[in-house]
C-alpha positions in Angstrom: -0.8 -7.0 49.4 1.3 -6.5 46.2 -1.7 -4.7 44.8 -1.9 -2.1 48.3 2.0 -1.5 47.6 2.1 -0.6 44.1 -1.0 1.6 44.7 0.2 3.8 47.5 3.8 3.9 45.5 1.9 5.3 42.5 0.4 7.7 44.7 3.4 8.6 46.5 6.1 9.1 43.3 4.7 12.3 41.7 4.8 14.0 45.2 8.1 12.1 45.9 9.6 14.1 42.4 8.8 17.4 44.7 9.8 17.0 47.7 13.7 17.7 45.4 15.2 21.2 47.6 13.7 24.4 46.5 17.5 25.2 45.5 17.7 22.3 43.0 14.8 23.3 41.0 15.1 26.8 40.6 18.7 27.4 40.2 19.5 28.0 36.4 21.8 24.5 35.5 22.2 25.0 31.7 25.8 25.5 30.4 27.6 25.5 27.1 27.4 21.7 26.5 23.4 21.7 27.6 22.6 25.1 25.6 23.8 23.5 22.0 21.7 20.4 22.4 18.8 23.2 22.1 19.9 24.7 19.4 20.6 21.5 17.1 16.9 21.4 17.0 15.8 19.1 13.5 13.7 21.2 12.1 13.1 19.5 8.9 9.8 18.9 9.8 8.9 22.1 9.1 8.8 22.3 4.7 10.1 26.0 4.8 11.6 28.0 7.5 9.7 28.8 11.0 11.0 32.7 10.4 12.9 35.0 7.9 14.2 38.4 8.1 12.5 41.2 7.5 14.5 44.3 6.1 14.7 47.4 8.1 16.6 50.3 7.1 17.2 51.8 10.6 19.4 48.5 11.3 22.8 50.4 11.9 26.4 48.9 10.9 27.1 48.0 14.2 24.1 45.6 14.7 24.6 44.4 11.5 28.4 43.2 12.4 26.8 41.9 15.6 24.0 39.7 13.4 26.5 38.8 10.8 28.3 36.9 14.0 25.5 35.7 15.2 24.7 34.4 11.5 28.5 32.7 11.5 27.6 31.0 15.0 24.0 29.9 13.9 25.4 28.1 10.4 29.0 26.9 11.6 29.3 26.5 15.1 26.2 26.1 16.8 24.1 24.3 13.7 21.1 26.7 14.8 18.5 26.5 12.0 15.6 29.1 13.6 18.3 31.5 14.4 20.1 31.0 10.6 17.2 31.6 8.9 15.7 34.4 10.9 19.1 36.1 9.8 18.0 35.7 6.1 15.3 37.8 4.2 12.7 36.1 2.1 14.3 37.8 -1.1 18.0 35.6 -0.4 19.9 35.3 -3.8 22.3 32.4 -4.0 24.9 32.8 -6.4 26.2 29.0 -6.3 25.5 26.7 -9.6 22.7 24.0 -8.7 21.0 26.3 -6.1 17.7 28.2 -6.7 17.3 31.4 -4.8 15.4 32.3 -1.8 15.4 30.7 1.5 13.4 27.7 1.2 15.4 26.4 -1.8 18.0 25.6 0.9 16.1 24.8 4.2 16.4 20.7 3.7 19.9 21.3 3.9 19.9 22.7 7.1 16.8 22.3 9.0 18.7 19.3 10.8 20.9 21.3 12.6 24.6 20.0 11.9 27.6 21.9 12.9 30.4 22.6 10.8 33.3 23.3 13.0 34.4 24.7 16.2 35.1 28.6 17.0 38.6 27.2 17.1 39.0 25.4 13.8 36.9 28.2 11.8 37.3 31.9 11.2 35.1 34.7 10.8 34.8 38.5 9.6 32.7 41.3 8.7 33.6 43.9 6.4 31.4 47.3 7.0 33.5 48.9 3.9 30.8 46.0 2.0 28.5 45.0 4.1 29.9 41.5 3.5 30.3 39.1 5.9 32.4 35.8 5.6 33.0 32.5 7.1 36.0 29.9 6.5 35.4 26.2 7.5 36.1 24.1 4.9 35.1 26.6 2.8 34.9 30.2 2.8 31.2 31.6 2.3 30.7 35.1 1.9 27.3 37.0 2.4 25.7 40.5 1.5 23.8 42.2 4.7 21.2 44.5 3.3 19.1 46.6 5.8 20.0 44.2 8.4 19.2 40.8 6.6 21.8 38.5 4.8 20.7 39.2 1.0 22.9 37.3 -0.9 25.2 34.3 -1.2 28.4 33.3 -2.8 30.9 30.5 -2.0 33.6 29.8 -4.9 37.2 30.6 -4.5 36.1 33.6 -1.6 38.9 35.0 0.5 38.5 36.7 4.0 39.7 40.1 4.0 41.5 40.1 7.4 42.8 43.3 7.3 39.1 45.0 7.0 37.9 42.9 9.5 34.9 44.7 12.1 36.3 44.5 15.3 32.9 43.4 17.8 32.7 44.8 21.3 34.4 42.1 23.6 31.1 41.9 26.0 28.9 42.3 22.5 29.8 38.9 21.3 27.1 37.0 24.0 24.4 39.6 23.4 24.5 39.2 19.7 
């Protein structure tokens, strides 16, 4: 008898799982909170990055200033390894003592995804005037955008220059 149940129970449950309204499985469910457990994908792994930049001349200053955010929500807010490093060409110079250059000499420290602080608690700016881009946490890095693709890296005693500051399209920001 026990045996009969569990058999026609096994056989029911994967049919039970759709009988679920057509409304509840198609509807799109993901918000803020759910989309940032995607992106703190550990990616470490992987021994170098999934994918890099690659250069491209035609990249305008406007796209740039919309990467170079998208860069500051990847590294510091959303802790978004793939999208970081597809922001950075394979070329990447890192001017910071105890760091080698180029993109896999700094993947193990992010490949695991952390944040570093909140929209809120963290600025951010782009300076067309020098292709620079710059973001303060607890720190303030700033980075060089060549033909699209963050080139270089510095990080001692850097200031934002707020007054020279790319001002993004308001609707831009979520397409970036």
């Amino acid at each position: 008898m026990r045996f009969s149940i569990l058999l026609s129970l096994s056989v029911l449950a994967p049919s039970i799982g759709l009988a679920a309204p057509a409304s509840d499985l198609s509807a799109p469910t993901l918000d803020r909170r759910d989309e940032s457990l995607y992106k703190r994908e550990n990616l470490c792994k992987l021994k170098t990055p999934p994918i890099t930049c690659q250069p491209n001349s035609s990249v305008t200053v406007e796209e740039t200033a919309l990467r170079a955010y998208k860069f500051y929500r990847a590294f510091v807010v959303d802790g978004d390894p793939k999208t970081m490093f597809s922001l950075i060409d394979s070329t990447y110079k890192q001017h910071h003592a105890g760091y080698a250059s180029g993109p896999n000499a700094i993947w193990s420290l992010f490949c695991s995804g952390n944040k570093i602080g909140t929209e809120q608690s963290t600025s951010w700016c782009f300076d067309a005037s020098t292709n620079m881009s710059y973001a303060k946490y607890s720190t303030t890095d700033r980075w060089l955008w060549v033909d699209g693709c963050v080139h270089e890296h510095w990080d001692q005693n850097e200031t934002i220059p707020k007054d020279k500051c790319y001002k993004l399209p308001v609707n831009s920001t979520t397409t970036a």
